[in-house]
NULUMRO-347777 format. One line per field, with one value per residue (C-alpha): x, y, z; residue number from 1. Coordinates in pm, 1 decimal. Example, Ala and Ser with C-alpha at 12.3 -4.5 7.8 and 13.67 -1.06 7.14 Angstrom:
% NULUMRO-347777
xx <- c(1230.0, 1367.0)
yy <- c(-450.0, -106.0)
zz <- c(780.0, 714.0)
i <- c(1, 2)
This chain:
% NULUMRO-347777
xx <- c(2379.8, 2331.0, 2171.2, 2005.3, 2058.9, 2097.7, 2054.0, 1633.6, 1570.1, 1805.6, 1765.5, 1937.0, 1892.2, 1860.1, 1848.6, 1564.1, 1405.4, 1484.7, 1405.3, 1332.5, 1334.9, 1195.1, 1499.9, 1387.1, 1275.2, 1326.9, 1074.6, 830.2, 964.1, 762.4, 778.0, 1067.9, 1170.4, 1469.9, 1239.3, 973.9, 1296.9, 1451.9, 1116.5, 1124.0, 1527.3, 1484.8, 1260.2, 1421.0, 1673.1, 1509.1, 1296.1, 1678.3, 1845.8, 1823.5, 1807.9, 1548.1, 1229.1, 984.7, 1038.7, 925.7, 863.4, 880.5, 972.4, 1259.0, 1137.7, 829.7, 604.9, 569.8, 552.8, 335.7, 263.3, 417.0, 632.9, 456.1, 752.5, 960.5, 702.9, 619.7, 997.3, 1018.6, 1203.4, 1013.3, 1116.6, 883.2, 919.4, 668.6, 885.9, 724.7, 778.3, 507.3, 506.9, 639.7, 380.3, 259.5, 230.1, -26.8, -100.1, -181.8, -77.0, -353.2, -157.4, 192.4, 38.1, -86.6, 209.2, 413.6, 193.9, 177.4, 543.6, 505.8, 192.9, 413.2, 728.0, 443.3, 298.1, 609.8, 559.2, 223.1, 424.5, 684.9, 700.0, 768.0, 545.0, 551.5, 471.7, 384.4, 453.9, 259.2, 389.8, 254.9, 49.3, 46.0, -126.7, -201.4, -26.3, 159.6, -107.1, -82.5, 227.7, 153.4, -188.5, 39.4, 184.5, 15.3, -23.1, -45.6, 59.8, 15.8, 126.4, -183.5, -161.4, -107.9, -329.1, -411.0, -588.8, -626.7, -679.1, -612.3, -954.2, -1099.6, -938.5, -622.3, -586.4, -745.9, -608.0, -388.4, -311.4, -667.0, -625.9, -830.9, -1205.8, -1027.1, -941.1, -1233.6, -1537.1, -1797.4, -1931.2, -1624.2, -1462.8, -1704.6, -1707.4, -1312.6, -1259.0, -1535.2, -1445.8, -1066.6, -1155.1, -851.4, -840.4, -702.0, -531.0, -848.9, -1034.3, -871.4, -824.6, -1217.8, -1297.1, -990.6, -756.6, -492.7, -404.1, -274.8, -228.0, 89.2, 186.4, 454.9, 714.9, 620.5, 609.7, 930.6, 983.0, 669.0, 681.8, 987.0, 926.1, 580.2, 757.1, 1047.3, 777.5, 749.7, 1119.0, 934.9, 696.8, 904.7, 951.3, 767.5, 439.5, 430.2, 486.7, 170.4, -23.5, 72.8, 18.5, -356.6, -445.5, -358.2, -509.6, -874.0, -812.4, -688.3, -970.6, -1206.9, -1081.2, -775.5, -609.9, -900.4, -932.5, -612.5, -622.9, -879.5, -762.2, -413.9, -603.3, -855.8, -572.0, -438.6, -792.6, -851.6, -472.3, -629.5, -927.5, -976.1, -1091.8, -771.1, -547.2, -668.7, -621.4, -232.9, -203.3, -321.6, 30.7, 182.3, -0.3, -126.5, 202.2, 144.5, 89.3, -195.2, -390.1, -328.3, -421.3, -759.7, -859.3, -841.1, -963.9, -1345.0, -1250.9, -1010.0, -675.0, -397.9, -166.6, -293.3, -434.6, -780.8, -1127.8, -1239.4, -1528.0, -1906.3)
yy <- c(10237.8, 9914.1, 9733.7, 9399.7, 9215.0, 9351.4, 9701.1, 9631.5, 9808.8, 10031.2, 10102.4, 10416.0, 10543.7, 10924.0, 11018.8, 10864.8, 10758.7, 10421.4, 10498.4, 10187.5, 10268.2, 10015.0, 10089.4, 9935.5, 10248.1, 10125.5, 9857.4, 10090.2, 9914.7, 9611.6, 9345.1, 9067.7, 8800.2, 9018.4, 9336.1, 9171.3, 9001.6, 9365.2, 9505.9, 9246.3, 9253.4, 9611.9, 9675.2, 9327.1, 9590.6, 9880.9, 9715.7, 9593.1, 9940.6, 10147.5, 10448.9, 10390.1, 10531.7, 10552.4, 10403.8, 10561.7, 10299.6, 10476.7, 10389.2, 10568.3, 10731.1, 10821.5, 10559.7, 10400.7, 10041.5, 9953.3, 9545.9, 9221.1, 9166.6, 8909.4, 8894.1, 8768.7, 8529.7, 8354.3, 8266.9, 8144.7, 8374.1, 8342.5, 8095.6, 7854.4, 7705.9, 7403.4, 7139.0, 6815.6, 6485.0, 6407.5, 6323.1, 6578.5, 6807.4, 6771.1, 7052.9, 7272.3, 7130.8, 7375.8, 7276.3, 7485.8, 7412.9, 7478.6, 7792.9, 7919.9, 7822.2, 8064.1, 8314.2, 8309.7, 8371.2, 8687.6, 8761.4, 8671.4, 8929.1, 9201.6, 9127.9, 9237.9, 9598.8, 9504.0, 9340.9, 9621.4, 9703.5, 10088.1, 10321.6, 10237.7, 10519.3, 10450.4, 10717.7, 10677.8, 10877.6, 10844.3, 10508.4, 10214.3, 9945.1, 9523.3, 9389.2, 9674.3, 9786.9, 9414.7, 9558.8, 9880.5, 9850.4, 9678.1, 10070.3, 10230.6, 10573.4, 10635.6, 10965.1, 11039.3, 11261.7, 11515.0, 11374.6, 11006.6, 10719.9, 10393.8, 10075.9, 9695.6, 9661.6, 9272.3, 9228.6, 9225.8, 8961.0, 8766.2, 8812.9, 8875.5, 9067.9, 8845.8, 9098.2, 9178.9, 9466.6, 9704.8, 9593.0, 9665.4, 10046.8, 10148.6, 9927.3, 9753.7, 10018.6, 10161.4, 9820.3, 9697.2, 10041.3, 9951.2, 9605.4, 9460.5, 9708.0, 9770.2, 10117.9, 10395.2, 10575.7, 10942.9, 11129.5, 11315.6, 11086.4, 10836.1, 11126.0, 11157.8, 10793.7, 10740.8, 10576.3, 10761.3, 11025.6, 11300.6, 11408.0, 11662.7, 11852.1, 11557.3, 11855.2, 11859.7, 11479.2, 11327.3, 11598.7, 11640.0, 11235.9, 11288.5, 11601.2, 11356.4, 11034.7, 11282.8, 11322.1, 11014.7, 11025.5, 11212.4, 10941.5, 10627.3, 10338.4, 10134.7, 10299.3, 10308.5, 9946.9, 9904.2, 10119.5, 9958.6, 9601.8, 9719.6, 9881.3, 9556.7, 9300.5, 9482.3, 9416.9, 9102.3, 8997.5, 9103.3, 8830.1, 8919.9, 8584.1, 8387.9, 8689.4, 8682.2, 8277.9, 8315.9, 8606.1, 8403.2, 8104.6, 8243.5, 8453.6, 8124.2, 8020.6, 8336.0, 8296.5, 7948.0, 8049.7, 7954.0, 8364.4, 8405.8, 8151.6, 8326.6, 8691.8, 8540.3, 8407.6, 8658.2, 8900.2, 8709.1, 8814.3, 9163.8, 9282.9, 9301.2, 9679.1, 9641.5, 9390.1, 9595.0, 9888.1, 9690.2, 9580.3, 9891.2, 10143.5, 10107.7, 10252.0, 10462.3, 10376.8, 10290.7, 10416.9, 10782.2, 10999.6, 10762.2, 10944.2, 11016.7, 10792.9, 10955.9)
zz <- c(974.5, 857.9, 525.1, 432.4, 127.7, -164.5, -8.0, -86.7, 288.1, 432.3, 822.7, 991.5, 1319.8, 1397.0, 1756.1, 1872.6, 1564.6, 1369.8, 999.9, 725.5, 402.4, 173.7, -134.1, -470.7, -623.0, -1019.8, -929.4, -727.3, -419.0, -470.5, -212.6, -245.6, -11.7, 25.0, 123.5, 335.2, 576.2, 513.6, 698.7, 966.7, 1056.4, 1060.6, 1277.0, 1550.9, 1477.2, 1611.3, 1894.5, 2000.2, 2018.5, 2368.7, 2175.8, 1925.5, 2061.9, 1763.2, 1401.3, 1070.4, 761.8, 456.6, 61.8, -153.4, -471.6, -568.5, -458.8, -86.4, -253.0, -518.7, -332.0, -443.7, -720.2, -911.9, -1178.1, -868.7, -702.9, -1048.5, -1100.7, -770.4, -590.8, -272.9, 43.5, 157.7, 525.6, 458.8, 347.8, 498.0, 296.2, -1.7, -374.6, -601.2, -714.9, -1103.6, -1344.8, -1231.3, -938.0, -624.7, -242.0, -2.5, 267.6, 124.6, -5.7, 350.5, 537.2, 210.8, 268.1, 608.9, 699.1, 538.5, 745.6, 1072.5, 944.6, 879.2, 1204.1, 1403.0, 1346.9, 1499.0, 1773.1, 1852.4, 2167.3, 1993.1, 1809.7, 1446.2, 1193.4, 863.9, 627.1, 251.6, -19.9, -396.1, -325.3, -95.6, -318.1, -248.6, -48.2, 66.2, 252.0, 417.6, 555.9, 636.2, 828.5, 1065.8, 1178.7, 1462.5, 1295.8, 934.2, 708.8, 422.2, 131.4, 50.0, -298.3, -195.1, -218.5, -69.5, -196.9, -226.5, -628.0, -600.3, -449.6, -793.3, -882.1, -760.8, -373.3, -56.1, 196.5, 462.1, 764.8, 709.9, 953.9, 697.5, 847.8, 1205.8, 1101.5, 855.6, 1006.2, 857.0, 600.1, 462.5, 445.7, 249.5, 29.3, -18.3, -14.1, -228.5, -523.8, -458.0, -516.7, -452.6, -131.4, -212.4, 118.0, 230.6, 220.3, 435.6, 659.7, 692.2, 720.4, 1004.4, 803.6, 845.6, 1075.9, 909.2, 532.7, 458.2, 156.6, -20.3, -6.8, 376.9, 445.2, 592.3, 808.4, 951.0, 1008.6, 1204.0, 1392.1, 1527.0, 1611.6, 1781.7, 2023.9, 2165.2, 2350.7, 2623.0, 2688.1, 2899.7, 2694.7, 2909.5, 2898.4, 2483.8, 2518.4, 2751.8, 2599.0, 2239.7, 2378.9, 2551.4, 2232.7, 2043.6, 2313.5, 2256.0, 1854.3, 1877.3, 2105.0, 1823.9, 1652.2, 1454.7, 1466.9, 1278.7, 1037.3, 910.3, 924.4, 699.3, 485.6, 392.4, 305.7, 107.4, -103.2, -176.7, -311.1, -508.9, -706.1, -810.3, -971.0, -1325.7, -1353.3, -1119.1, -1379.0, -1690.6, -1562.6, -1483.8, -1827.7, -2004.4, -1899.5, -2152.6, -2415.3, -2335.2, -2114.3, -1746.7, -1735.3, -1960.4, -1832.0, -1459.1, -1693.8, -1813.5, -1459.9, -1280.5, -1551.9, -1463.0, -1091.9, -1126.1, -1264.7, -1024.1, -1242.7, -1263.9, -1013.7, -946.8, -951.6, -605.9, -486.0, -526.1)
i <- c(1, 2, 3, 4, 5, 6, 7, 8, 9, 10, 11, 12, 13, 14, 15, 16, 17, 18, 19, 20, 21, 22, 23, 24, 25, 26, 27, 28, 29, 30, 31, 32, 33, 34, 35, 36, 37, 38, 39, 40, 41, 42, 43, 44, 45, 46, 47, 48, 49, 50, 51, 52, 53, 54, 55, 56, 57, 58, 59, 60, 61, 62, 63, 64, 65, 66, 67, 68, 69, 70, 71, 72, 73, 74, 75, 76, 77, 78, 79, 80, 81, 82, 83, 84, 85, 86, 87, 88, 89, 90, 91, 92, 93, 94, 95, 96, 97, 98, 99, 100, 101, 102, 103, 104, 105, 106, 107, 108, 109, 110, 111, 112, 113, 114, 115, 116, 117, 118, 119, 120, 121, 122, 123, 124, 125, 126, 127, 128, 129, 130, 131, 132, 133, 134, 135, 136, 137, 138, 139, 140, 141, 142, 143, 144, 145, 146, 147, 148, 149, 150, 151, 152, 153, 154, 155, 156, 157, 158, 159, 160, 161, 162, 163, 164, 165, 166, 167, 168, 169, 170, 171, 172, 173, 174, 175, 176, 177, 178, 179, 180, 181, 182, 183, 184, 185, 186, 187, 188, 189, 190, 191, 192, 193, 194, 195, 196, 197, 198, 199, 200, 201, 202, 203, 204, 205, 206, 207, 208, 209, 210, 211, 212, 213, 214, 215, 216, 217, 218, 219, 220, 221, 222, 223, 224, 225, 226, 227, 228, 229, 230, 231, 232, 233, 234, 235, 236, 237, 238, 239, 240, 241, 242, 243, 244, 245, 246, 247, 248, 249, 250, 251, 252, 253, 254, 255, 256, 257, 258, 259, 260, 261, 262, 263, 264, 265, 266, 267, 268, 269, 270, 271, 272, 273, 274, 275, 276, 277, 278, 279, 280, 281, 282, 283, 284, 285, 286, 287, 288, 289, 290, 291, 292, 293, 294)
């Protein structure tokens, strides 16, 4: 068993199963620079090992993840690999293109669960919410907790999707449903529309993940792998690439707003809970169980 930094994502290996547990539970496992490498080592990691067969992501506590952890990214505690020579930036000012190339390298870490050559299960317990459902669109198979939910609340305001994989899984109509509102996606439903695979009883969950990706030791490792990479091809063909090129850029443009600036500023005088409170209340608030969709 081994851990990356700061214990944020621990990664064990049972039989044939590599497990990654996303491990900030007092901050709802939000996403940190620490996390997102976590993710990405773990599952090099797992795509490494001769035993590993089949890898479960899941979250410790009682949340999956709840996305980003904007406390974190505005005090800078976020890499950037764009360092190319050019003036020093004045107060204020925004860099598109340092900004894409930020974002990007956490689109490129998310993408190798897309990658692995292994079956990646994703396995959603209380909600998966922002950019955490950047991350785990990237699985192969999805479950959920039968009182779970799902959701990308930053498209009111503040972000666009940058995997972008969501149009690819729900098609046109129910990605526009989603997406254009940000509207919560409880467990059956995401069952009925093909989001997700299968929905369990939370009690049920964990073990019913791993009794599933068990499975797939029976299967040689070569044929998940071709299977997994003709599956992706077809996607990827559809024009996945240019999606997500788009998608991280125009994230970048939607944090830069003046709406986008103004909904930022205005944590520091309302609290951040309550202006997340304020935004999501006329849908369904993220932070109770949200009102199914009519």
């Amino acid at each position: 068993m081994s851990t990356s930094e700061e214990n944020t994502v621990r990664y064990e290996e049972r039989d044939s199963i590599a497990i990654i547990t996303l491990n900030r539970p007092e901050k709802l496992n939000t996403l940190t620079e620490a996390v997102v490498q976590g993710v990405a080592d773990g599952i090099d990691e797992a795509t490494a090992s001769r035993n590993v067969r089949a890898i479960v992501l899941r979250g410790e506590g009682r949340v999956f993840t709840a996305g980003y952890d904007l406390v974190a990214m505005g005090r800078g505690g976020w890499s950037s690999p764009f360092d190319a020579p050019g003036p020093e930036p004045r107060e204020g000012a925004w860099d598109p293109v340092r900004d894409y190339q930020f974002m990007n390298k956490n689109v490129q870490r998310f993408m190798k669960v897309w990658h692995c050559p292994k079956p990646v299960i994703g396995q959603i317990h209380g909600f998966a919410v922002g950019g955490a459902t950047d991350l785990v669109l990237c699985c192969d198979q999805l479950f959920m907790a039968d009182d779970a939910y799902i959701g990308y609340a930053p498209s009111r305001v503040f972000g666009t999707p940058t995997t972008m994989i969501w149009v690819y899984r729900l098609g046109l109509e129910h990605a526009k449903q989603f997406l254009l509102t940000g509207e919560a996606i409880d467990a059956p439903t995401a069952v009925r529309i093909g989001l997700v695979s299968r929905a369990f009883p939370a009690a049920e969950l964990a073990t019913r993940v791993e009794e599933y990706a068990a499975r797939f030791q029976h299967i040689p490792a070569n044929q998940l792998a071709l299977n997994k990479l003709l599956i992706n091809q077809a996607y990827e063909n559809m024009g996945l690439r240019t999606t997500q090129l788009l998608g991280t850029l125009f994230d970048g443009v939607t944090r830069h707003t003046e709406d986008a600036l103004r909904w930022a500023e205005s944590f520091r005088e309302k609290g951040f809970r309550e202006v997340i409170r304020e935004r999501d209340a006329p849908w369904g608030d993220y932070g109770e169980r949200p009102r199914k969709p009519k």
